[in-house]
C-alpha positions in Angstrom: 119.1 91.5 91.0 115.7 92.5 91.9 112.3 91.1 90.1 109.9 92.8 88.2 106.1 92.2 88.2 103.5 93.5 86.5 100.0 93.0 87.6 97.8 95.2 85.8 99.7 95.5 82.0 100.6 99.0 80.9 98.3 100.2 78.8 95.2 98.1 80.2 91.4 99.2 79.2 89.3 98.9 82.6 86.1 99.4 82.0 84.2 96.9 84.6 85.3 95.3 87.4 87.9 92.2 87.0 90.6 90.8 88.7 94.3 90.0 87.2 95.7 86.7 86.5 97.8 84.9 89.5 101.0 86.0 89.6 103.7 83.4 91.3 106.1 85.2 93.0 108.0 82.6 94.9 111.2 83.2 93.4 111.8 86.3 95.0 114.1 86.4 97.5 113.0 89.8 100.0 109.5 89.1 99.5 108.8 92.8 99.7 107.7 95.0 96.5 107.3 98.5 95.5 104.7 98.8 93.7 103.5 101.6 91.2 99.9 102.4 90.0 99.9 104.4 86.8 96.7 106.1 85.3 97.2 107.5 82.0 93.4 107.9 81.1 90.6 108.5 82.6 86.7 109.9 82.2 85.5 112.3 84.8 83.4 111.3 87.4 84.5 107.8 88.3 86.3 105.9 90.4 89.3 103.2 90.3 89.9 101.0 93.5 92.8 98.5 93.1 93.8 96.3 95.2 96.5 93.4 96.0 95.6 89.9 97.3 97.3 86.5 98.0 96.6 83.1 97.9 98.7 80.4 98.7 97.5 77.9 96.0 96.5 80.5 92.8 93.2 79.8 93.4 91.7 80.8 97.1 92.9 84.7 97.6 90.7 84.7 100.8 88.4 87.6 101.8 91.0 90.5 102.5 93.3 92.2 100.1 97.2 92.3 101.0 97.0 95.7 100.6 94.7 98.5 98.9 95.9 101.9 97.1 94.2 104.8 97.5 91.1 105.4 95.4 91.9 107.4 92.0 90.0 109.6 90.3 92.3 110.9 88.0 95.3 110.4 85.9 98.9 110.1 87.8 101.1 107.8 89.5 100.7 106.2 93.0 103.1 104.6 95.0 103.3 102.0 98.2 105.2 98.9 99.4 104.4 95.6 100.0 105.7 93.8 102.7 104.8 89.8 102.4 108.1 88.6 103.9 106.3 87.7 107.2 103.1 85.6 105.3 105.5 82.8 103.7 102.1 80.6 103.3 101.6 83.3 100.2 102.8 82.0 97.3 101.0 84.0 94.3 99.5 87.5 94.5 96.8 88.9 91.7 95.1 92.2 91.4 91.9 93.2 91.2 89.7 96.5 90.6 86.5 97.8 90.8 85.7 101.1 88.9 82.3 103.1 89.9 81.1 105.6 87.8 78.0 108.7 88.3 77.0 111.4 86.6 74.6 111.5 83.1 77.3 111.2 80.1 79.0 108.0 78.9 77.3 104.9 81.6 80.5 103.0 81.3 83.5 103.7 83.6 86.8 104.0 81.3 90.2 103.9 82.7 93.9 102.8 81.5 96.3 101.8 84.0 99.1 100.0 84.9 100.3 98.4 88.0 103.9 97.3 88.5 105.8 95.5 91.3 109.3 95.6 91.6 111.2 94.0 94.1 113.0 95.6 96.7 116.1 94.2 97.8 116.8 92.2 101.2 119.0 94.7 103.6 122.6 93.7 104.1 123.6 91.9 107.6 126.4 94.0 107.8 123.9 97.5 107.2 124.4 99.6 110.5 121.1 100.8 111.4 122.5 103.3 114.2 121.4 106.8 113.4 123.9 109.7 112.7 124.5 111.8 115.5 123.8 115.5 114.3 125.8 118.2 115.5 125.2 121.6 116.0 126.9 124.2 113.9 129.0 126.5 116.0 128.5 130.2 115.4 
């Protein structure tokens, strides 16, 4: 049965830049995660960046993020997969954000968001991965 993680709570104020707390994902068995970035407020004109990094220990997560999402600037949903299976060093993973915000209203940046991971399953050994011939239909 695949895992769920959650690395940004639903329903989590952002409103300066943070990161999450480590998450230890070594129980997992593909080591490969969809994950799923949900916005469900926002003020206009700002910016959310989020991002996923690693770390081996729970404390270094090095200088590069595992993998960023595309920059939001409103509410919706955004998905991408992480692939980790071939960094087995990585033991715990941990988001982080970073909201910008311009214009003359509120100063403060203000979004709610969520990030889940879920865990997609290893492939099958006995999966074919030949591709169906297609045939043309005859007239």
């Amino acid at each position: 049965m695949p895992l769920e993680f959650s690395l940004i709570p639903a329903g989590t104020r952002l409103d300066s830049n943070g990161d999450g707390a480590p998450l230890d994902f070594s129980e997992t068995v593909s080591r490969t995660f969809f994950c799923t970035l949900i916005v469900t407020e926002q003020i206009e004109q700002e910016s959310l960046d989020v991002s996923i990094w690693g770390s081996a220990d729970g404390h270094d997560f090095g200088k590069r993020p595992l993998l960023k999402l595309p920059q939001q600037f409103y509410r919706g949903t955004t998905k991408m997969v992480l692939d980790v299976s071939l960094r087995r060093e990585i033991k715990f993973l941990r988001a982080r954000w970073e909201l910008n915000r311009w214009g003359r209203v509120a100063p403060t940046p203000m979004f709610v968001a969520s990030l889940q991971l879920e865990e997609i399953p290893p492939m099958s050994r006995d999966t074919t991965t030949k591709r169906a011939v297609l045939t043309p239909l005859s007239s």
